[in-house]
Gaussian input, Z-matrix of N, CA and C with variables (Angstrom, degrees):
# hf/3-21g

backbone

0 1
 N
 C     1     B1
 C     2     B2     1     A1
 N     3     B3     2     A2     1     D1
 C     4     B4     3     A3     2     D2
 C     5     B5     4     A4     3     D3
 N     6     B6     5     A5     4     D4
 C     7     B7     6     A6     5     D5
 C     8     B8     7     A7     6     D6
 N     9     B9     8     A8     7     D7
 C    10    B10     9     A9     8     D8
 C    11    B11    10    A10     9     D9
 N    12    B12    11    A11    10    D10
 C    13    B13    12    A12    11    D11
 C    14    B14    13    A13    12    D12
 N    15    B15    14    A14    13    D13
 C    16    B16    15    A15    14    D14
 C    17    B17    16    A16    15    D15
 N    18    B18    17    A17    16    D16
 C    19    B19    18    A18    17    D17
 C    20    B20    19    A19    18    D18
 N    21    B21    20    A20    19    D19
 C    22    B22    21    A21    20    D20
 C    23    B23    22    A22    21    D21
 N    24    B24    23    A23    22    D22
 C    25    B25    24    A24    23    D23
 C    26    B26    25    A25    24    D24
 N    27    B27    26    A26    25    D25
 C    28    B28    27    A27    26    D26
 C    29    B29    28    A28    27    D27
 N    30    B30    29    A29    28    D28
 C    31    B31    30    A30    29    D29
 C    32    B32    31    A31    30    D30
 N    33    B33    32    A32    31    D31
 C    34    B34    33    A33    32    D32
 C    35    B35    34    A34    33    D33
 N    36    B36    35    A35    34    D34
 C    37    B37    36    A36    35    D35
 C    38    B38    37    A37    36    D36
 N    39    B39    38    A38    37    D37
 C    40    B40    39    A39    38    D38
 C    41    B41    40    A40    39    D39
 N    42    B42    41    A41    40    D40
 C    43    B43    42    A42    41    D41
 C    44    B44    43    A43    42    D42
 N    45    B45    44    A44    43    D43
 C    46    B46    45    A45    44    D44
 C    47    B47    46    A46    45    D45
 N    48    B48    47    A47    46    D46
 C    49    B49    48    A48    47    D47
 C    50    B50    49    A49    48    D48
 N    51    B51    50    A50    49    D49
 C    52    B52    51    A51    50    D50
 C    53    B53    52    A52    51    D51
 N    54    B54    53    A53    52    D52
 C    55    B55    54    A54    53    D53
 C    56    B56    55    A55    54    D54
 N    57    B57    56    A56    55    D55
 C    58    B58    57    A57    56    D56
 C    59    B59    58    A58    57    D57
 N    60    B60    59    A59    58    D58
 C    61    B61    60    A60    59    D59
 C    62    B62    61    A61    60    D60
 N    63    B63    62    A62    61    D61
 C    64    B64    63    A63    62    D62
 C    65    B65    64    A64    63    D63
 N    66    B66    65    A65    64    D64
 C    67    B67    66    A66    65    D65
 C    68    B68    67    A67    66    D66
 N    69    B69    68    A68    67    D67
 C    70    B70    69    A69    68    D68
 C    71    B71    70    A70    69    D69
 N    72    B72    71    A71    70    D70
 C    73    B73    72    A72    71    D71
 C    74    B74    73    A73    72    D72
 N    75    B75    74    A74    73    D73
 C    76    B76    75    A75    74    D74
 C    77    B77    76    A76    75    D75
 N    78    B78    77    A77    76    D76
 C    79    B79    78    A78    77    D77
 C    80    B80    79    A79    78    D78
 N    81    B81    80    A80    79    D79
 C    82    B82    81    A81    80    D80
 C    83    B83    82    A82    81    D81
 N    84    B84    83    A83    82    D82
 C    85    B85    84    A84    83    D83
 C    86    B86    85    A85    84    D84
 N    87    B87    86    A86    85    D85
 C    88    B88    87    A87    86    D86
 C    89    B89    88    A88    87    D87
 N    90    B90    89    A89    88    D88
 C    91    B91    90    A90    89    D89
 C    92    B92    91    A91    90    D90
 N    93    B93    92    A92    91    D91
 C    94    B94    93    A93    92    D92
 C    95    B95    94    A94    93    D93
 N    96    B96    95    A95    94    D94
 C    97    B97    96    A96    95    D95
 C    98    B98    97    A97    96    D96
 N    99    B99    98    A98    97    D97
 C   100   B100    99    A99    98    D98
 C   101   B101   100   A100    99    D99
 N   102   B102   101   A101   100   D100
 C   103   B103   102   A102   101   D101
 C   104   B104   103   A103   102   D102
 N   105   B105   104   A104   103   D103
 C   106   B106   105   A105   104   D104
 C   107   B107   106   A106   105   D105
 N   108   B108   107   A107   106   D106
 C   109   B109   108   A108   107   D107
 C   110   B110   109   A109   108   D108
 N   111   B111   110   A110   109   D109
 C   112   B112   111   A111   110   D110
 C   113   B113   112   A112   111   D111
 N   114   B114   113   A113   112   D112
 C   115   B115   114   A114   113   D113
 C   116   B116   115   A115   114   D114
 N   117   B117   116   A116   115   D115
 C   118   B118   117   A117   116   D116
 C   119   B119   118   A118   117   D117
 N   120   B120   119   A119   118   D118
 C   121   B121   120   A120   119   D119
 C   122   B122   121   A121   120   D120
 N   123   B123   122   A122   121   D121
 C   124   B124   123   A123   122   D122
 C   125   B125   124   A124   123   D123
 N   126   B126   125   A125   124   D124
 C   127   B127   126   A126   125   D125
 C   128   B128   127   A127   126   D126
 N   129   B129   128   A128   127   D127
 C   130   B130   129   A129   128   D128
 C   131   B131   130   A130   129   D129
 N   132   B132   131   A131   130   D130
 C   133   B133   132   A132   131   D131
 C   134   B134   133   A133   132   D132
 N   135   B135   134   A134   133   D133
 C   136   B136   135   A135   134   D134
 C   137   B137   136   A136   135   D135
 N   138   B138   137   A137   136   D136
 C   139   B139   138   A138   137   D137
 C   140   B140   139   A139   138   D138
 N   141   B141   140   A140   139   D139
 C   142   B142   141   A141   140   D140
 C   143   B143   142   A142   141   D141
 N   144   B144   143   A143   142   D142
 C   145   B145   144   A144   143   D143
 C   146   B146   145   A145   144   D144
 N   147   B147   146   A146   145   D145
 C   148   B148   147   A147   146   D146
 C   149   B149   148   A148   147   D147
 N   150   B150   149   A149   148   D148
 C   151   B151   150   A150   149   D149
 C   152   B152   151   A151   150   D150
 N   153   B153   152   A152   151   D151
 C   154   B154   153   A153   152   D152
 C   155   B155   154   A154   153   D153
 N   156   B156   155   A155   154   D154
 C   157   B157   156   A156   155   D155
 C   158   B158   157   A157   156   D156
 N   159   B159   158   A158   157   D157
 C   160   B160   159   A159   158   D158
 C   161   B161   160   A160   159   D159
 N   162   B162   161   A161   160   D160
 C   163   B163   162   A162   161   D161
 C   164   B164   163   A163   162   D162
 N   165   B165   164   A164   163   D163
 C   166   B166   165   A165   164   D164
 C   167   B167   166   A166   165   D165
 N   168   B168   167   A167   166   D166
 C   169   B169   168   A168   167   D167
 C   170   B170   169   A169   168   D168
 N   171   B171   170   A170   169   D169
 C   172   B172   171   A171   170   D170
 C   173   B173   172   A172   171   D171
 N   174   B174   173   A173   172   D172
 C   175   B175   174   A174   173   D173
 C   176   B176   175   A175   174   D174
 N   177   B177   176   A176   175   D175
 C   178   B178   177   A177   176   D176
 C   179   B179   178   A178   177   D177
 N   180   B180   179   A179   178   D178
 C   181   B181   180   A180   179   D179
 C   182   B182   181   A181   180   D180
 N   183   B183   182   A182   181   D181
 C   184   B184   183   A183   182   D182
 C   185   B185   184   A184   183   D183
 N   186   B186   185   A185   184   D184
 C   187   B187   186   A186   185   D185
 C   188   B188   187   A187   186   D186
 N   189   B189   188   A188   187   D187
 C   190   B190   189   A189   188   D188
 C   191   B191   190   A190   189   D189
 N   192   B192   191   A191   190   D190
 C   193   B193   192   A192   191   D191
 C   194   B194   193   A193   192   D192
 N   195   B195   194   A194   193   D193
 C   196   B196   195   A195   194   D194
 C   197   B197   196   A196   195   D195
 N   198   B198   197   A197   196   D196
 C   199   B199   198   A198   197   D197
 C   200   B200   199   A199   198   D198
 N   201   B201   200   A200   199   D199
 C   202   B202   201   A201   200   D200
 C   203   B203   202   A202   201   D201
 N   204   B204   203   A203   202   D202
 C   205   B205   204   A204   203   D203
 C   206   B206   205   A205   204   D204
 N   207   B207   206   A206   205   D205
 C   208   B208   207   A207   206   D206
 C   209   B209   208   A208   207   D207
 N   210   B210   209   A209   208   D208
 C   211   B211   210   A210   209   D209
 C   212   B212   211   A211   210   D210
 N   213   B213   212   A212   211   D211
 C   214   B214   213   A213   212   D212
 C   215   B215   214   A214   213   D213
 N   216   B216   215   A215   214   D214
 C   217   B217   216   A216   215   D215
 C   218   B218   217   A217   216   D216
 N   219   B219   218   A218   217   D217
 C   220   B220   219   A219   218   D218
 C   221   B221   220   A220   219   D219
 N   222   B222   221   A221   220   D220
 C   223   B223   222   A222   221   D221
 C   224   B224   223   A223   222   D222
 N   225   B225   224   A224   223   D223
 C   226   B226   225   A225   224   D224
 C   227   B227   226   A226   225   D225
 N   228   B228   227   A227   226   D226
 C   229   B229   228   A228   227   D227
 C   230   B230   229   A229   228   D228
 N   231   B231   230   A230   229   D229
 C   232   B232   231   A231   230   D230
 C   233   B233   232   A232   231   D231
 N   234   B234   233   A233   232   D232
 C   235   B235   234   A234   233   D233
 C   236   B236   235   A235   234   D234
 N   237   B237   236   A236   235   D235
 C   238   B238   237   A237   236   D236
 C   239   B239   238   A238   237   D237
 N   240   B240   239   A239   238   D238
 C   241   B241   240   A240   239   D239
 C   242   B242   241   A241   240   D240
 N   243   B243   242   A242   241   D241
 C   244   B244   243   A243   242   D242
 C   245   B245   244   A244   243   D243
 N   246   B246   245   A245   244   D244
 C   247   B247   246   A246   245   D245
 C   248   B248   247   A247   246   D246
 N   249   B249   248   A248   247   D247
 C   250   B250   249   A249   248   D248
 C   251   B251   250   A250   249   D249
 N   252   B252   251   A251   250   D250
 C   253   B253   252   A252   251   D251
 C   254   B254   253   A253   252   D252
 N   255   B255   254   A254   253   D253
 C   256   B256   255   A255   254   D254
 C   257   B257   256   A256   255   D255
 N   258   B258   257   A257   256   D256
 C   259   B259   258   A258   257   D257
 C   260   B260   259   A259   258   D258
 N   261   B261   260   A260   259   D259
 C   262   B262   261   A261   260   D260
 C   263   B263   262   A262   261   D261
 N   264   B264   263   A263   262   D262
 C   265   B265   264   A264   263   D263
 C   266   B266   265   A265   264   D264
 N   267   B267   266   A266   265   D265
 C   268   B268   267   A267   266   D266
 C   269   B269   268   A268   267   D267
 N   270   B270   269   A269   268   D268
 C   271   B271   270   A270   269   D269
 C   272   B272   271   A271   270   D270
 N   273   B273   272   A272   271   D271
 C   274   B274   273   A273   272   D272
 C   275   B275   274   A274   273   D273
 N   276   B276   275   A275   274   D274
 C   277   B277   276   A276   275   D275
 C   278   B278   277   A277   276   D276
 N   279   B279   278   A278   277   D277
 C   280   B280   279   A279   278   D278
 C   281   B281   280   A280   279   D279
 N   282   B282   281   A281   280   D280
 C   283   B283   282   A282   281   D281
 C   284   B284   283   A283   282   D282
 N   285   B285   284   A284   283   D283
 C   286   B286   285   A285   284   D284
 C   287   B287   286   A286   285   D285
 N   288   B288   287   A287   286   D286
 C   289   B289   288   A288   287   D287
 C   290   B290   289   A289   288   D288
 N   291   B291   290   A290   289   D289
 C   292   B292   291   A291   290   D290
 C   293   B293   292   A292   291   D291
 N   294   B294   293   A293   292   D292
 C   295   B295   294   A294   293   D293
 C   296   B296   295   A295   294   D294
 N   297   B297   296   A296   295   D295
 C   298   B298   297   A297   296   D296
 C   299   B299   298   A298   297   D297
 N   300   B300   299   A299   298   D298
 C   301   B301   300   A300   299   D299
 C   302   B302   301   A301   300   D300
 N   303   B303   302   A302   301   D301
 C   304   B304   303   A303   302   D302
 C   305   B305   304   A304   303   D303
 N   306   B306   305   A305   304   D304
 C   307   B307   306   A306   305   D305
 C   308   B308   307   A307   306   D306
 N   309   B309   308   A308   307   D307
 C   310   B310   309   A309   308   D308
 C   311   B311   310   A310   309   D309
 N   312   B312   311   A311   310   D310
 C   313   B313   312   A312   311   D311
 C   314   B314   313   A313   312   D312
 N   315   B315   314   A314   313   D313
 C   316   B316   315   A315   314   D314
 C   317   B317   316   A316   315   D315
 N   318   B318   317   A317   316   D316
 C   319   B319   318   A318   317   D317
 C   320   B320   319   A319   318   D318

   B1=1.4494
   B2=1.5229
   B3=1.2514
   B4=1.1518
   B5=1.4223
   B6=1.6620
   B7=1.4201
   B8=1.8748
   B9=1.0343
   B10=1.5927
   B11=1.8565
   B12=1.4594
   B13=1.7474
   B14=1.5407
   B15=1.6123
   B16=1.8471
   B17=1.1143
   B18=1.3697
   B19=1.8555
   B20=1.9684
   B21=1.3454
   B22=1.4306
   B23=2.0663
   B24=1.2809
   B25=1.6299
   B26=1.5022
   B27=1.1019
   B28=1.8299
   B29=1.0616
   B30=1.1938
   B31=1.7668
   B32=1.5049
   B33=1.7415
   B34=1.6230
   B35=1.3865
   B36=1.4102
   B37=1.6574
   B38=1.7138
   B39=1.2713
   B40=1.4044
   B41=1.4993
   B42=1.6282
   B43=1.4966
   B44=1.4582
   B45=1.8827
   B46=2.2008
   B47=2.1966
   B48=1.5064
   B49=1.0255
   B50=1.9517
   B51=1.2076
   B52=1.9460
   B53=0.8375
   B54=1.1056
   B55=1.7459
   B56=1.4189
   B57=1.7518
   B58=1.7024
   B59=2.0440
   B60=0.8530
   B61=1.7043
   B62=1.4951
   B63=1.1986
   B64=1.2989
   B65=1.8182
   B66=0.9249
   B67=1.5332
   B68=1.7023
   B69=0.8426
   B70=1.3124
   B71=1.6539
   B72=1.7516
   B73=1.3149
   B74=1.7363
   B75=0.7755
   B76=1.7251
   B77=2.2007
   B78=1.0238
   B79=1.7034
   B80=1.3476
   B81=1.7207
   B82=1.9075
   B83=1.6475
   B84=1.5250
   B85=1.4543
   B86=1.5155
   B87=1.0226
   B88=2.1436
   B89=1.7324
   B90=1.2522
   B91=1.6033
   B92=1.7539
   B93=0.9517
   B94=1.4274
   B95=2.3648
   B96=1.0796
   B97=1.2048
   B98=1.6932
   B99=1.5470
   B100=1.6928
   B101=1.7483
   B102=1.2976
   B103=1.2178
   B104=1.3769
   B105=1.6606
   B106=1.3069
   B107=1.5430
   B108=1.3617
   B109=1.3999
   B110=1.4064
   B111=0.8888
   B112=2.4747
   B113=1.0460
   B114=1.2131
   B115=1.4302
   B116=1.5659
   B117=1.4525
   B118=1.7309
   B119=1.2388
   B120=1.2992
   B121=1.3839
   B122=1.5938
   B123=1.1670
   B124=1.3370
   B125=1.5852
   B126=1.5841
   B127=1.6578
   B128=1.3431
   B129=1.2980
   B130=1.2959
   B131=1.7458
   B132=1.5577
   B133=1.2319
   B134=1.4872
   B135=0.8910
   B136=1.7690
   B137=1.5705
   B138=1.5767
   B139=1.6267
   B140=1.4532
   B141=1.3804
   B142=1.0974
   B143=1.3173
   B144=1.1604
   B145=1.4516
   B146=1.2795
   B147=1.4858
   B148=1.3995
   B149=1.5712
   B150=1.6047
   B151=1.1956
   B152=1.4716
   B153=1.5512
   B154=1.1132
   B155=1.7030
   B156=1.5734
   B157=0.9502
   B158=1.6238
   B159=1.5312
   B160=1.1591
   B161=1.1162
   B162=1.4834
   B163=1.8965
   B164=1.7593
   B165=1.9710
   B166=1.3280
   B167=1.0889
   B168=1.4678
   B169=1.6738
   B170=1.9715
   B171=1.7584
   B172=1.2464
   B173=1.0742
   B174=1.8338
   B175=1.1805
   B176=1.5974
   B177=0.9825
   B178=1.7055
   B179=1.5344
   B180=1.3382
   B181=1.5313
   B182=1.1414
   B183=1.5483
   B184=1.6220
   B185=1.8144
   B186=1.2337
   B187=1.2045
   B188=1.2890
   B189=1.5381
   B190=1.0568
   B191=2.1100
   B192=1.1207
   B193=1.4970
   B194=1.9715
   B195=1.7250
   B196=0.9700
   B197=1.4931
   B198=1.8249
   B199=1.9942
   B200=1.4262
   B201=1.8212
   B202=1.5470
   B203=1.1133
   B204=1.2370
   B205=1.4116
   B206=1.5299
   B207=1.5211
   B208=1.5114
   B209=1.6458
   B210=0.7668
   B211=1.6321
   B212=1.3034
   B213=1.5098
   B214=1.3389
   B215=1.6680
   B216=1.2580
   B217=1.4963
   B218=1.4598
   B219=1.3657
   B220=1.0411
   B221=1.5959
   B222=1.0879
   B223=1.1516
   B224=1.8332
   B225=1.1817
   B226=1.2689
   B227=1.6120
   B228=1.3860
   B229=1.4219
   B230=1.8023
   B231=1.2501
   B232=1.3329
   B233=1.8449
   B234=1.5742
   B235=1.3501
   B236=0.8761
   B237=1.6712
   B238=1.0129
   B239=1.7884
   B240=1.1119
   B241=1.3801
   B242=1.6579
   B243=1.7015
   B244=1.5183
   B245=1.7141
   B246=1.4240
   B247=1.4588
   B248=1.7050
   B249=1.4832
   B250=1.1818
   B251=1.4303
   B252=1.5279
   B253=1.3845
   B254=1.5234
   B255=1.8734
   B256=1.2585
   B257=1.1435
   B258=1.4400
   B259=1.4464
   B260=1.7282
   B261=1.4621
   B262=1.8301
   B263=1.3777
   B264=0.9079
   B265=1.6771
   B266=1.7971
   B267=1.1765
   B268=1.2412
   B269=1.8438
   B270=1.3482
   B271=1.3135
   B272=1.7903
   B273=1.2966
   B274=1.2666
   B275=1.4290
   B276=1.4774
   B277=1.5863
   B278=1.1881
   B279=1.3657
   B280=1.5663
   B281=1.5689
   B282=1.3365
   B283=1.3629
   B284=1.6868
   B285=1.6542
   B286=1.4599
   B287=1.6205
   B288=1.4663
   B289=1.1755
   B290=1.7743
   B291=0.6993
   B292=1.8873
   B293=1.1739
   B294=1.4091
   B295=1.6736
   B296=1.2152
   B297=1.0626
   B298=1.3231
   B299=1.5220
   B300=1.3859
   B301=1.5800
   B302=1.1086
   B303=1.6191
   B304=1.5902
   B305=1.7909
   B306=1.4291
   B307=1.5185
   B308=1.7074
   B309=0.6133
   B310=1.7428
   B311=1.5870
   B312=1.4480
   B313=1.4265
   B314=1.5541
   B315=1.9374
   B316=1.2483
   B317=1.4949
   B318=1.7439
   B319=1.6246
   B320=1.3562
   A1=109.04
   A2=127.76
   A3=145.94
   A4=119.76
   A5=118.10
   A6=124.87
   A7=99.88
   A8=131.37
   A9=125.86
   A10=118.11
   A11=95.03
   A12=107.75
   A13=114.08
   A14=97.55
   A15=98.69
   A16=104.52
   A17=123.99
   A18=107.00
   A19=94.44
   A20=115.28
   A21=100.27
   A22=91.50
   A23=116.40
   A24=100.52
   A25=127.62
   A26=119.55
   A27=120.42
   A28=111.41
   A29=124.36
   A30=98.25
   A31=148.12
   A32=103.31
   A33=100.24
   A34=100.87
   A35=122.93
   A36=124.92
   A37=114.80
   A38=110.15
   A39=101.57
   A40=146.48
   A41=87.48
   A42=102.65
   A43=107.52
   A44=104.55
   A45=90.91
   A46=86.39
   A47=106.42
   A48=91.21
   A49=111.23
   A50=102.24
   A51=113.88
   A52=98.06
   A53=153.22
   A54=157.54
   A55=96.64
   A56=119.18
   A57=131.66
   A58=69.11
   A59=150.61
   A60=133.03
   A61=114.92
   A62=130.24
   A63=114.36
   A64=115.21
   A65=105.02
   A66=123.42
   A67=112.56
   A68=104.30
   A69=128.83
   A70=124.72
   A71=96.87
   A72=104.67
   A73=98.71
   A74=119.93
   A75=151.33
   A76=87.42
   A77=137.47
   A78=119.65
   A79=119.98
   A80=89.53
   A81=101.90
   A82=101.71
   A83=96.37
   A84=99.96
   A85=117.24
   A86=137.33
   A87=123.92
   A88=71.42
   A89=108.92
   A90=117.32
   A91=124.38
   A92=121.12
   A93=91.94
   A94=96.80
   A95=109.54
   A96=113.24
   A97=113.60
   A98=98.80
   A99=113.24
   A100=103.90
   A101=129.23
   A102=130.06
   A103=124.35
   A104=109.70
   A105=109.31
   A106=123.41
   A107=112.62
   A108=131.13
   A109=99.22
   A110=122.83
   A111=131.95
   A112=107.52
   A113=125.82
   A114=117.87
   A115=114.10
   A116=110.22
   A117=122.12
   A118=107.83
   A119=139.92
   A120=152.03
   A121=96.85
   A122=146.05
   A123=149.52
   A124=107.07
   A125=104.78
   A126=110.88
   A127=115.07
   A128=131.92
   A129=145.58
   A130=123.24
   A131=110.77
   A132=100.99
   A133=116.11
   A134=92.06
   A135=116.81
   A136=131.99
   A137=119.40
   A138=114.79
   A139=109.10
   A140=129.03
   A141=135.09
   A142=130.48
   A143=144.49
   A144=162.78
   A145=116.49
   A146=121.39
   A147=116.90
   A148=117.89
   A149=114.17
   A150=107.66
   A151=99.95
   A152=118.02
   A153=122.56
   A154=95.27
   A155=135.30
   A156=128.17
   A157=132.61
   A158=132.90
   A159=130.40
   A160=127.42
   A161=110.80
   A162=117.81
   A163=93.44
   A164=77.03
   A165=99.68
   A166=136.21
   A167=94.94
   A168=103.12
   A169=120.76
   A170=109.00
   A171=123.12
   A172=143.73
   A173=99.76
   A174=115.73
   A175=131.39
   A176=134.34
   A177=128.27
   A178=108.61
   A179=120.21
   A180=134.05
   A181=112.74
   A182=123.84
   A183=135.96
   A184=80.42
   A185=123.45
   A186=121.45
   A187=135.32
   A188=124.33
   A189=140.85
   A190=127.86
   A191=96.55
   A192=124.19
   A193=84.69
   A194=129.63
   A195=125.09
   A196=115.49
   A197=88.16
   A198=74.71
   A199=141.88
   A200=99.87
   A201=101.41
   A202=132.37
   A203=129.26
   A204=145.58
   A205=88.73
   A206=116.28
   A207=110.78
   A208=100.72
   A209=148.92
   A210=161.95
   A211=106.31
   A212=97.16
   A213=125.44
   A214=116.17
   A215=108.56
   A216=100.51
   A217=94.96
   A218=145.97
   A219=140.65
   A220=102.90
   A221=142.31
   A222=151.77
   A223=126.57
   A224=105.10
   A225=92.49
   A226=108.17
   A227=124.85
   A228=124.11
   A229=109.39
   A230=136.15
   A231=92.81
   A232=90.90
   A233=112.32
   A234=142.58
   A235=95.77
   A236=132.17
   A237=143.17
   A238=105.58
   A239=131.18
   A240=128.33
   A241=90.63
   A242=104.92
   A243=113.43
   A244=88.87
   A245=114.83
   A246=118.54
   A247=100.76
   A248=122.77
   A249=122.80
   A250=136.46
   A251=90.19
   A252=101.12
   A253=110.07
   A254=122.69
   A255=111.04
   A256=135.50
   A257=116.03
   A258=133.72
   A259=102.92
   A260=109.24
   A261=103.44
   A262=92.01
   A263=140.64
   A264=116.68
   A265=122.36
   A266=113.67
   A267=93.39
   A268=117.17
   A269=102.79
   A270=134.81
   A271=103.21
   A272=123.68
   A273=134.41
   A274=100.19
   A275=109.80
   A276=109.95
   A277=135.24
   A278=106.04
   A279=113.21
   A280=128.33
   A281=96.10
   A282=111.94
   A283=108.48
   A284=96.82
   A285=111.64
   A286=116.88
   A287=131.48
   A288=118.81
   A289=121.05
   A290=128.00
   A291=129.43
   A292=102.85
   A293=123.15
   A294=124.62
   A295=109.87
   A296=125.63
   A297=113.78
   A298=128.86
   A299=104.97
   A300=117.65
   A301=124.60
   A302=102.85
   A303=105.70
   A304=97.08
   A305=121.43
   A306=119.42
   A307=117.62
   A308=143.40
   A309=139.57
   A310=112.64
   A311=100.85
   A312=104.40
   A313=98.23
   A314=103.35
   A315=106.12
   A316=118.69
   A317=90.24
   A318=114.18
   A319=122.03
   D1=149.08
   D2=166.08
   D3=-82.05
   D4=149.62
   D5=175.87
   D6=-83.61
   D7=21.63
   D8=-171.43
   D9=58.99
   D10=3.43
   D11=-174.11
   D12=-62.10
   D13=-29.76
   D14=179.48
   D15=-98.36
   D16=-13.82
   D17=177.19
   D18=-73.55
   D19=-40.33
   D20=-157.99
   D21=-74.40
   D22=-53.48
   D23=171.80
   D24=-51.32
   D25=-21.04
   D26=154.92
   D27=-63.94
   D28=-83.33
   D29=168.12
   D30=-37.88
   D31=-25.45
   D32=166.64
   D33=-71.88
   D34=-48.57
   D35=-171.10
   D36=-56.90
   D37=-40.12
   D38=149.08
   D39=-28.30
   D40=-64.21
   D41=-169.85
   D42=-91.70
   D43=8.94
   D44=-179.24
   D45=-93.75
   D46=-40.01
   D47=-157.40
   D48=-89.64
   D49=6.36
   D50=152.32
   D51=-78.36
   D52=-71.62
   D53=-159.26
   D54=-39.89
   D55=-67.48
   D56=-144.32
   D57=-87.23
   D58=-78.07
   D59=-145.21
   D60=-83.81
   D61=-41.40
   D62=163.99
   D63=-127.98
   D64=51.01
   D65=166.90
   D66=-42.39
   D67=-39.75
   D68=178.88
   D69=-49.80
   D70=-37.74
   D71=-166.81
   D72=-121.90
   D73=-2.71
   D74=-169.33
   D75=-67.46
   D76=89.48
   D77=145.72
   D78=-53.63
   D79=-73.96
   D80=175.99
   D81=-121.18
   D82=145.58
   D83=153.13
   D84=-123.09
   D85=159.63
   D86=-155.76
   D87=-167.72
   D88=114.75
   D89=134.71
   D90=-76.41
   D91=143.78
   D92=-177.02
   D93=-162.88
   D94=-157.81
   D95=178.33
   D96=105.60
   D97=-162.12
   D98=175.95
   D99=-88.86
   D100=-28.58
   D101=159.87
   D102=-50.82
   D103=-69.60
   D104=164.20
   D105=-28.87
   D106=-60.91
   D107=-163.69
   D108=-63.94
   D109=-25.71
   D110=-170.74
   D111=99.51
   D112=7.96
   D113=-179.71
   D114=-69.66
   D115=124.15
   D116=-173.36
   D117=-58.98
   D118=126.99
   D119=-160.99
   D120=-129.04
   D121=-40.48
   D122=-147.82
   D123=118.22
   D124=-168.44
   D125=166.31
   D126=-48.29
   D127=-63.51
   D128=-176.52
   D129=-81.16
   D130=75.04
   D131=-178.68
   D132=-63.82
   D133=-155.93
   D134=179.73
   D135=-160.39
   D136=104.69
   D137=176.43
   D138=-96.93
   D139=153.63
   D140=147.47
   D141=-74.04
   D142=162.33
   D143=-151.97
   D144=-156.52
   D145=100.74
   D146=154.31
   D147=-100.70
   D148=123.51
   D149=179.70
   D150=-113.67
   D151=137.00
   D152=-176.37
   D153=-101.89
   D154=101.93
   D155=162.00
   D156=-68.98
   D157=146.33
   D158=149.69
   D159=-70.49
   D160=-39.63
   D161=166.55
   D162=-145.47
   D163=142.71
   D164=169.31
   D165=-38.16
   D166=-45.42
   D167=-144.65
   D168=-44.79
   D169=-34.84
   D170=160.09
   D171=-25.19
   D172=-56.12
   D173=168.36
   D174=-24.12
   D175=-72.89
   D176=167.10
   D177=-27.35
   D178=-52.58
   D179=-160.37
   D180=-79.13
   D181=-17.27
   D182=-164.40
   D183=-101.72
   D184=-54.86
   D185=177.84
   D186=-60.43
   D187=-28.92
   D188=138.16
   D189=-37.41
   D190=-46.08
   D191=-151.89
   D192=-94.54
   D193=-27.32
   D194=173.47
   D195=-74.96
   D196=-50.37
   D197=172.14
   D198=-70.13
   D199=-16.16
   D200=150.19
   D201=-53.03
   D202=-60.60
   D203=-178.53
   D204=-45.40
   D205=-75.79
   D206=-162.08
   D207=-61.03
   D208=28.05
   D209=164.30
   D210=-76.75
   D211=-87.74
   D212=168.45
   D213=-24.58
   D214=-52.40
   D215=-170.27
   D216=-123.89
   D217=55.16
   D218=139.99
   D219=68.33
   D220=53.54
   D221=173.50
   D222=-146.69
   D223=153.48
   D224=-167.77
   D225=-108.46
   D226=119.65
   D227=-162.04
   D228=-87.50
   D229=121.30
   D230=177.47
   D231=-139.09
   D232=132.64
   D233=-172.41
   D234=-67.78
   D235=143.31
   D236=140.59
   D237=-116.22
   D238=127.78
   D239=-161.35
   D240=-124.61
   D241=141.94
   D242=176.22
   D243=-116.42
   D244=171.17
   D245=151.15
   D246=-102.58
   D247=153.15
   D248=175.95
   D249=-63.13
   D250=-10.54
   D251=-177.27
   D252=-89.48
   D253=-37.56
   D254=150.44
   D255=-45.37
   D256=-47.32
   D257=-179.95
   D258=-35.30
   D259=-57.73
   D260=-175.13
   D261=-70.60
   D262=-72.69
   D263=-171.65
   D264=-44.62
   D265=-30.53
   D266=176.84
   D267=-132.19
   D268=57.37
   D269=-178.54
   D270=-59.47
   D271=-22.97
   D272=-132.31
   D273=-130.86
   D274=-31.00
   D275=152.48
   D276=-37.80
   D277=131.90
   D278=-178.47
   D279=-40.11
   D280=-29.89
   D281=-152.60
   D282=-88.54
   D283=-53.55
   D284=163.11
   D285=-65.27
   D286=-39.29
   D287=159.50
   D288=-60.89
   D289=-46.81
   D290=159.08
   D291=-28.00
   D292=-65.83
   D293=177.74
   D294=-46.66
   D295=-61.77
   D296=-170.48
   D297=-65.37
   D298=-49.67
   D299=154.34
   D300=-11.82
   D301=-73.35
   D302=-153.86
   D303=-111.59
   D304=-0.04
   D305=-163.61
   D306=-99.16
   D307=170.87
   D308=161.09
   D309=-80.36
   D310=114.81
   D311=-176.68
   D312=-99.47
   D313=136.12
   D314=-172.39
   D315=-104.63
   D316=-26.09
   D317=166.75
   D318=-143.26

């Protein structure tokens, strides 16, 4: 079993090396979940990811670049990607408000 130390460093390691390659297209990034929070999952936790994009085009590569990271540290990363333009319409969602709430906002 794990102390929850690599689910919360998979997500910082995530969000330094999204930040340094497509920073650019990045609005919000919110780790968030039962991982985030320490909650014991087994060997293999799991964080969530909301990336609020400005442009797509990333997307594959942010998703790619998660399951490395969660590679790397034994965790399981899993993306949820908005476009920004949904994001202002549905700011108010349950789902996206939860993220923010209870998750680590990185941007």
């Amino acid at each position: 079993m794990t102390d929850g130390s690599n689910r919360t460093d998979a997500a910082d390691a995530f969000a330094r090396r999204a930040q340094a390659e497509y920073g650019e297209s990045i609005r919000h990034l919110v780790a968030f979940g039962s991982a985030v929070r320490g909650d014991e999952r087994g060997v293999h936790g799991e964080a969530e990811l909301l990336l609020v994009l400005e442009d797509l085009e990333p997307e594959r590569e942010l998703e790619a670049l998660a399951r490395e990271v969660g590679l790397e540290h034994g965790t399981v990363l899993e993306v949820h990607v908005l476009p920004a333009e949904r994001y202002e319409e549905r700011q108010d969602h349950e789902f996206v408000e939860r993220a923010f709430a209870e998750g680590e906002v990185y941007v």
